[in-house]
KEGU-698530 format. One record per residue (C-alpha): residue in three letters; x, y negated, z. Coordinates in steps of 0.001 Angstrom, whole numbers, plus 500000, padded with zeros to 6 digits. Layout:
<recs>
ALAXYZ ...
</recs>
This chain:
<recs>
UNK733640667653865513 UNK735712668482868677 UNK737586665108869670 UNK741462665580871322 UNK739685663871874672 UNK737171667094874667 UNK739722669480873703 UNK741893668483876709 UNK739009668656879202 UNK738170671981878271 UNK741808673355878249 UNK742086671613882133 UNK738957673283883059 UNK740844676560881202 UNK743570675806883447 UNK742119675535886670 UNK739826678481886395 UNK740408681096888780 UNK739232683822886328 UNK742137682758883707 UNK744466682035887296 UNK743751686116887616 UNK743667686752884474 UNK747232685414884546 UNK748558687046887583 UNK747422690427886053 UNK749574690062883070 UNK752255689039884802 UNK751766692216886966 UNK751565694412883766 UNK754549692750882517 UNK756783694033885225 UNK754988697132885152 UNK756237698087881616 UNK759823696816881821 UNK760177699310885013 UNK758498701904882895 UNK760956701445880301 UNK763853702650882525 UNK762381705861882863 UNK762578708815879931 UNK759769708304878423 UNK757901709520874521 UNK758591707356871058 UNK755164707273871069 UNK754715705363874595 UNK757660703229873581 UNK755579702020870374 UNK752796701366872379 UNK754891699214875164 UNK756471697632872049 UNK753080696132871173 UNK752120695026874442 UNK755137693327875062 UNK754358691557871824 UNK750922690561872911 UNK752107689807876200 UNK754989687570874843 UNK751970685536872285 UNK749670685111875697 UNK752523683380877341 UNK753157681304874249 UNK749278680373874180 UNK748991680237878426 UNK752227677508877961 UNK750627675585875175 UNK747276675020876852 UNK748746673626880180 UNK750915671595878059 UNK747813670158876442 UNK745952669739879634 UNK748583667496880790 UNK748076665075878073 UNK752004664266877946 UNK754671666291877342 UNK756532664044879786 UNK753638664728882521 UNK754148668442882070 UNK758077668597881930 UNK758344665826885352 UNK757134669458887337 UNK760281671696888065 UNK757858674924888157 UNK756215673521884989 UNK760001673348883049 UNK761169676850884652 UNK757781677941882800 UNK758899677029879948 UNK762300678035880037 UNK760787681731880917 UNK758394681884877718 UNK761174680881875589 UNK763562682846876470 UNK761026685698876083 UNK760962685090872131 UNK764546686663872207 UNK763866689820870172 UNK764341693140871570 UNK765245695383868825 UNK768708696518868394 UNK770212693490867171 UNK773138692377869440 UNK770503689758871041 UNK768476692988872416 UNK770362693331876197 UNK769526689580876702 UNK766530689982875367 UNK765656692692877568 UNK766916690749880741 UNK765002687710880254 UNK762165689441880009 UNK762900690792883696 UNK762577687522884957 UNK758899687034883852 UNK758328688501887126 UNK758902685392888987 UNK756356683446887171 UNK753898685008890173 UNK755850682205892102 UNK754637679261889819 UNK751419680405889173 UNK750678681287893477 UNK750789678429894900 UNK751528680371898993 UNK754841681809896736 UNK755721678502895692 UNK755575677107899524 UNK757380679928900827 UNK760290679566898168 UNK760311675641898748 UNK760993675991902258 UNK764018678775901107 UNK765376676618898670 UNK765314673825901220 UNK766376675592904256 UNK769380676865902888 UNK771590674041903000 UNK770608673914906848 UNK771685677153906939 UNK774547676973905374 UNK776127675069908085 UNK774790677919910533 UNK776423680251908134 UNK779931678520907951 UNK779698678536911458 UNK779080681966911941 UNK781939682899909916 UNK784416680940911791 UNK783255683272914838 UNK783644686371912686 UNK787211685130911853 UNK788218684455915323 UNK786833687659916462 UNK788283689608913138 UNK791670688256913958 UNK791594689356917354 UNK790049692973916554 UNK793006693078913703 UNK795700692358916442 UNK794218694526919505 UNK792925697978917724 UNK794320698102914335 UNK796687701151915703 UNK793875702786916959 UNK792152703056913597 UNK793956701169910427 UNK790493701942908525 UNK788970699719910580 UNK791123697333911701 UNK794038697291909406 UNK793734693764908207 UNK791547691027908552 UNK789575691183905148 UNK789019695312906942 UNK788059693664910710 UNK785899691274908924 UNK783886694327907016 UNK784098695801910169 UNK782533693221912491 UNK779799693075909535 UNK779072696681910262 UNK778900696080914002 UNK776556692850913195 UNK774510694795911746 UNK774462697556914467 UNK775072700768911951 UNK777047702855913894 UNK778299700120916178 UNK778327702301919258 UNK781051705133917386 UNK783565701999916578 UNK783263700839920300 UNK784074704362921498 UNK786666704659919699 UNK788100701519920784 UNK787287702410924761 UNK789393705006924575 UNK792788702642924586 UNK791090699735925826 UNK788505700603928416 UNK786941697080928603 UNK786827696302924741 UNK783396696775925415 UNK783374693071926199 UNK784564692108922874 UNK781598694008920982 UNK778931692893923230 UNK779922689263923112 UNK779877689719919170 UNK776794690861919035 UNK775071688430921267 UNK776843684854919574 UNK776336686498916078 UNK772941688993915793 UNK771399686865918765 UNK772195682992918911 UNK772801682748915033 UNK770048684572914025 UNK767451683273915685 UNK769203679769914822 UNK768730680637910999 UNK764820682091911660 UNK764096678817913892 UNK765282677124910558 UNK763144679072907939 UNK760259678526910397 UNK760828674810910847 UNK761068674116907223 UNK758158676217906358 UNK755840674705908434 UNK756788671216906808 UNK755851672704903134 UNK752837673673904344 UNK752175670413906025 UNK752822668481903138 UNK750712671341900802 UNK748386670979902915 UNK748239667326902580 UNK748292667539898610 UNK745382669222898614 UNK743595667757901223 UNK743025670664903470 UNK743916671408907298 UNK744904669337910044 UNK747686667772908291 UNK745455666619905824 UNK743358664825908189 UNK746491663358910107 UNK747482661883907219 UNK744181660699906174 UNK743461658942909695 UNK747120657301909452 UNK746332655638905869 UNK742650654360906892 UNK744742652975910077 UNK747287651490908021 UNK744643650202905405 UNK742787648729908554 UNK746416646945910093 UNK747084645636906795 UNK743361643920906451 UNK743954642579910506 UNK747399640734909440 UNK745404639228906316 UNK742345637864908325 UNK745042636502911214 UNK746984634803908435 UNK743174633500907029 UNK742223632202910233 UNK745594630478910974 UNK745102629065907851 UNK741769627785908812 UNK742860626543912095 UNK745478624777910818 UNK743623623405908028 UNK740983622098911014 UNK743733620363912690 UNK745085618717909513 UNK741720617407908766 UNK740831616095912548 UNK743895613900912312 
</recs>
């Protein structure tokens, strides 16, 4: 008889397999493959067949859940991981059916999200989209800031050209689209010609844009991504106990395992001295 303790270990070394971890990836891969098919015109008789994929897909997801949930022992050890719960939140919402009950669009939407279970199952993808999800409140200072530059210069293009060209420049909701376009240099050049024409140094204006906005903030919000990045992978690396980071942190514990053992054997031989003196007297 199989014992819950052996079932476990085999389902952890199931889990941790890189043949299964491929496995895995692949159907994910095919999953996206047929829901982009679908959008295309395509025979009854190829829609049958995706029909029963997505079925067996939908039961290997089911199984794939259930045997990491077993591996962790607890449900409470498997739910405390945020990839682990967005998991599961993808493989049930994939038991939506996808006939043509009212249910079916949902259905069908969900399923498009199965895609980003390559993110919890590579761990590079989950690194990279750590260090977005924590970079963006950084940047979202950067980006408040930027926009109180586009305003001041929106207002300002709103008040100088919007005579010139009241598609442009009519209001400042228009200057702000505008200054957008110039940001992101499509057709910059034609708007700053146009402006030349009446104002033969607006050229200023644009080229100071440019540099505060698609220079200085830019590389302000990169410098971020690339900060915060290379702290994920310091800390993944130290999870896993690879790179220099790993060994950093390794030589700082062994140091602080080595202070703390110092301070005991001072306190020890104070003791002892002090225990001498007490006994001479």
């Amino acid at each position: 008889m199989t014992t819950a303790n052996e079932l476990q270990q085999r389902f952890i070394r199931l889990r941790e397999n890189k043949a299964f971890e491929l496995f895995v990836i692949s159907v994910i891969i095919l999953s996206a493959l047929l829901i982009g098919a679908k959008t295309y015109a395509i025979p009854k008789t190829a829609l049958q067949i995706f029909y029963v994929l997505d079925i067996g897909i939908t039961v290997f997801f089911l199984t794939e859940i259930i045997v990491r949930m077993i591996a962790d022992a607890s449900l409470k050890k498997f739910f405390s991981k945020a990839w682990n719960v967005f998991d599961f939140i993808i493989v049930v919402a994939s038991l939506v059916p996808v006939d043509d009950s009212e249910a079916a669009l949902l259905g069908r939407l969900l399923r498009v999200f199965r895609v980003l279970r390559l993110v919890s199952v590579i761990p590079e993808l989950r690194v990279l989209l750590n260090a977005f999800v924590k970079a963006i409140p950084r940047m979202g200072y950067v980006a408040l800031l930027m926009f109180i530059v586009f305003y001041i210069y929106a207002a300002s293009g709103s008040m100088f050209f919007h005579k010139i060209n009241p598609g442009l420049w009519e209001n400042i909701s228009i200057s702000l689209l505008t200054l957008f376009r110039v940001a992101t240099f499509e057709d910059w050049t034609d708007v700053m010609y146009e402006t030349m024409e009446v104002y033969p140094l607006s050229w200023i204006y644009y080229l100071s844009f440019i540099f505060i906005v698609a220079f200085v903030f830019l590389n302000m919000m990169i410098g971020i991504v690339l900060e915060t990045l290379q702290r994920e992978h310091e800390e993944f690396s130290r999870e896993h106990g690879e790179g220099e980071a790993a060994e950093v942190h390794s030589i700082e514990e062994r140091t602080m395992k080595m202070s703390d053992r110092l301070e005991r054997m001072e306190l020890l031989l104070a003791d002892l001295v002090a225990d001498s003196k007490s006994s001479g007297k």
